[in-house]
C-alpha positions, -999 to 999 in steps of 0.1 A, spaced: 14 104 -148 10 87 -185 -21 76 -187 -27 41 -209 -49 40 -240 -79 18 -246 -57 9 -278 -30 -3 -258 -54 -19 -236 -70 -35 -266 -41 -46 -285 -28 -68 -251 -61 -86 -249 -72 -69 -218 -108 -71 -228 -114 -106 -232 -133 -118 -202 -145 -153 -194 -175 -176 -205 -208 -162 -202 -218 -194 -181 -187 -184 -154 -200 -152 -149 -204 -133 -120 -234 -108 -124 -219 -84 -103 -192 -78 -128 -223 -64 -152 -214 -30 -148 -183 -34 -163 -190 -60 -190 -201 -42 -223 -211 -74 -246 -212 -111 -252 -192 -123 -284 -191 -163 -290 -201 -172 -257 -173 -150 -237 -179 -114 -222 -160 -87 -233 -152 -62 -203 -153 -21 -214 -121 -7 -218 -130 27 -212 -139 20 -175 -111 -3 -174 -89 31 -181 -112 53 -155 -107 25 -125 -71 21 -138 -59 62 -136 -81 58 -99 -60 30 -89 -28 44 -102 -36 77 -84 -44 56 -47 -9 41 -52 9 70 -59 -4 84 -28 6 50 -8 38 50 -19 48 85 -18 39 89 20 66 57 23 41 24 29 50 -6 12 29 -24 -13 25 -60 -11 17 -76 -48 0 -109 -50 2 -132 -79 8 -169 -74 -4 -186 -107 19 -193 -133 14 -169 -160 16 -141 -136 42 -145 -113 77 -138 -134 61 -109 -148 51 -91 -112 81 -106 -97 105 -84 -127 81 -55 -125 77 -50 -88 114 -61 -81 121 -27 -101 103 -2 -80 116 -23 -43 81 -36 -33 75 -69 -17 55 -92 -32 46 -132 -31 47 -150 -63 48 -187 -45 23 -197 -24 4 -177 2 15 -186 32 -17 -184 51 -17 -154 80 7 -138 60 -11 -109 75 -35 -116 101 -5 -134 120 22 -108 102 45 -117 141 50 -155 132 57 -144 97 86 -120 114 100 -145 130 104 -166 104 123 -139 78 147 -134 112 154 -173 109 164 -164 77 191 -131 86 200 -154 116 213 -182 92 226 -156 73 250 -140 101 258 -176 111 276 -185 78 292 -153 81 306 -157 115 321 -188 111 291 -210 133 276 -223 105 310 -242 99 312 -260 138 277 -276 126 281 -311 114 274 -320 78 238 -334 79 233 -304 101 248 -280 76 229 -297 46 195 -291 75 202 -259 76 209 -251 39 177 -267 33 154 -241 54 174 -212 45 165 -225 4 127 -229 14 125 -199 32 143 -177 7 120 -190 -18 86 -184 -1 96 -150 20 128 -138 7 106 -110 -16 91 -97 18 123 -92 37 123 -59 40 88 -53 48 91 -50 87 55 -40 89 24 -43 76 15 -28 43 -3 1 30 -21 -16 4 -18 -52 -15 -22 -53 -49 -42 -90 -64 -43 -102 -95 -70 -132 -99 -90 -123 -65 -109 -159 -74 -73 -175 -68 -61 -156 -40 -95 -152 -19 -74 -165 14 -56 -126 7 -83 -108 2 -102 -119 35 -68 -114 57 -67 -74 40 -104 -71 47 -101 -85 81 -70 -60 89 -92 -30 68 -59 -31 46 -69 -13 9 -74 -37 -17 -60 -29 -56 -68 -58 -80 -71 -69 -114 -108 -85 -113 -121 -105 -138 -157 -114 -153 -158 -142 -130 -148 -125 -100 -168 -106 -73 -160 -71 -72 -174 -60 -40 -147 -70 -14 -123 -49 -39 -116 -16 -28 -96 -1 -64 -111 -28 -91 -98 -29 -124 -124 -47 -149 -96 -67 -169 -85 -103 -183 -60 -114 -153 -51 -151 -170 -33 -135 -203 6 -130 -195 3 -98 -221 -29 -83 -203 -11 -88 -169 22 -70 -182 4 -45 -198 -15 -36 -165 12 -42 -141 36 -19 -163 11 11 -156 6 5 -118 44 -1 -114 49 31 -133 25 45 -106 45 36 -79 75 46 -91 63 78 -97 50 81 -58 91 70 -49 103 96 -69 80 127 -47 92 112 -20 124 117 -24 121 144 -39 107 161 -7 132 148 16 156 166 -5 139 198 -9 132 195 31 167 189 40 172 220 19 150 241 34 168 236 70 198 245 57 187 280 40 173 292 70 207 293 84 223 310 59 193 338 59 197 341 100 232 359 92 217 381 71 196 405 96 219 407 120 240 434 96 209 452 86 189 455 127 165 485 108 152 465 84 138 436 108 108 458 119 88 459 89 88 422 68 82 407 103 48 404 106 34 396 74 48 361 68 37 352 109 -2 359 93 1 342 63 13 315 79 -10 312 104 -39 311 77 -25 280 59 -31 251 77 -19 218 59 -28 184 56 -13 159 78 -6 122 58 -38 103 78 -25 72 61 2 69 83 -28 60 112 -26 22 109 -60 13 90 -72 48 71 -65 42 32 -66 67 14 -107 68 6 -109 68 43 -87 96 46 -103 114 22 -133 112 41 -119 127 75 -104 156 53 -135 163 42 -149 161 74 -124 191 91 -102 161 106 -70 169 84 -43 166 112 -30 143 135 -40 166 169 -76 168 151 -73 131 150 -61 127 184 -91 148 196 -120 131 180 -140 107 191 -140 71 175 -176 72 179 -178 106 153 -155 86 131 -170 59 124 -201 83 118 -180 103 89 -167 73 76 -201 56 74 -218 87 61 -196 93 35 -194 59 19 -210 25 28 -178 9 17 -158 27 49 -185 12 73 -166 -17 83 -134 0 96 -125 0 132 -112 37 144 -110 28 183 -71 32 179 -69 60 156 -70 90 184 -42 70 200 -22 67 170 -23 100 163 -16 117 195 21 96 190 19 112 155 11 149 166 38 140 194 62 134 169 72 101 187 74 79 148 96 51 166 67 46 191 41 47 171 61 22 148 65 1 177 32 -1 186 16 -5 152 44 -34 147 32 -52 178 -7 -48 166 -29 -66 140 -35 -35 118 -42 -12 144 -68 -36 158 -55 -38 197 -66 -69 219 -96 -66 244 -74 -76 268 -54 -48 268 
């Protein structure tokens, strides 16, 4: 991964913060003077936060979640809306529409109005309609496509959403908290930090800072697409070699005896990491955590107790307390099952893994 310069960082005006008077002390840490009444943030923790970010969002979008980007105000929103449009991510660069998460069904329904209008023009209905019904119809698909057509193809909720100007889009930022979605965000000097789970200290009203940022997190993603597909090639592979191989011994019976038994026990010693993030509401810090912990499959998962998780989780960072594991056993057992489409289902039907008392 390329990492960005302070230079580059410098030369795009990523340091200039706001006013000293529109300051929000909780942004000290990051804020290394005062100059003519305006902060100035420091760059070099601007690059550590930024190569931590970049890292989380590889992860996200190598193990296939989508990332939702946020970016509504003027200045920002052609430049995410060409940046993430390149690496296939959703994002809203209108207004929010508000439950975009926390009521993600309703929002569903109202991207299926749009394929439904869609399949009616094609089929010949639209044309039975009269006119003012036509020109009706026209209308909502114009209003729709322009508020929801970027999230089209995101048929479930995301892995992560990314904010610039958390000040601006605080409605977002409570509907991730709420669903225990990971938060990445450019955070300025008059922002609060503390809801943000990947800050990056920077100047989010400048169009060259934005671009300048959003160029290394898209790169970021990009990069995560590429594993990805890159191991569903190189697994495809590997079921086709074993094939060819299984011919092999069949000629040569004396041979099978003695190379048999010591690939079984290394094998057997390796245990790999299942991708926890696929769990509806474990980021990757959270994750992390339950590695950490000796919980690094999906039938370790399964078998703990949501009680012991939300003791790892609280132990091993403050910033995990809030998360809800009651479903996470559940979810994994489909996992370790191997039944995706269920899981899927159910995590479809849910508010981010959060199930109803009722049920």
């Amino acid at each position: 991964m390329a990492k960005v310069e302070v230079k580059q960082l410098l030369e795009a005006g990523v340091h200039f913060g706001h006013l000293t008077r529109k300051w929000n002390p909780n942004m000290a840490p990051y804020i290394y003077m005062e100059r003519n009444g305006i902060h100035v943030i420091n760059l070099y923790k601007t690059v550590a936060k930024l190569d931590e970010a970049n890292e989380a969002l590889k992860k996200i979008a190598a193990s296939g979640r989508k990332i939702l980007f946020v970016a509504t105000k003027k200045q920002a929103k052609d430049i995410v809306a060409q940046k993430v449009s390149d690496v296939n991510m959703p994002y809203i660069t209108e207004r929010w529409p508000g439950g975009m998460l926390t009521n993600f069904v309703t929002i569903r329904k109202a991207v299926k109005k749009m394929a439904s209008i869609d399949r009616m023009k094609k089929d010949g209905t639209f044309n039975t309609l009269s006119k003012k019904e036509r020109l009706q119809v026209d209308r909502l698909r114009a209003k729709l496509e322009k508020n929801l057509g970027s999230i089209s193809e995101m048929t479930r909720l995301p892995g992560a959403i990314f904010i610039v100007d958390t000040m601006r889009e605080h409605i977002a930022v409570k509907e991730a908290q709420k669903l225990n979605i990971p938060i990445f965000a450019m955070v300025d000097t008059n922002s609060d930090p503390r809801p943000i789970d990947y800050i990056i200290p920077s100047n989010d009203d400048a169009g060259k800072s934005i671009e300048a940022i959003m160029g290394s997190v898209t790169a970021a993603v990009a990069e995560g697409l590429a594993e990805r597909k890159a191991d569903k090639q190189g697994s495809k592979e590997g079921k086709e070699a074993p094939k060819e191989k299984a011919a092999a011994p069949k000629a040569e019976p004396a041979a099978k005896e003695a190379p048999a038994p010591a690939p079984k026990k290394e094998e057997a010693k390796e245990v790999k990491a299942d991708d926890l993030t696929k769990v509806e509401g474990i980021g990757p810090k959270a994750a992390e955590a339950l590695v950490a912990a000796g919980i690094a499959t999906y039938s370790a998962l399964a078998a703990a107790k949501p009680e012991a998780i939300k003791t790892i989780l609280t132990d091993a960072s403050p910033r995990l307390a809030h998360l809800e594991p009651a479903s996470w056993p559940k979810q994994a057992q489909m996992a370790a099952d191997g039944k995706w489409d269920e899981l899927k289902e159910w995590q479809d039907n849910t508010k981010g893994g959060i199930e109803d008392s009722e049920e």
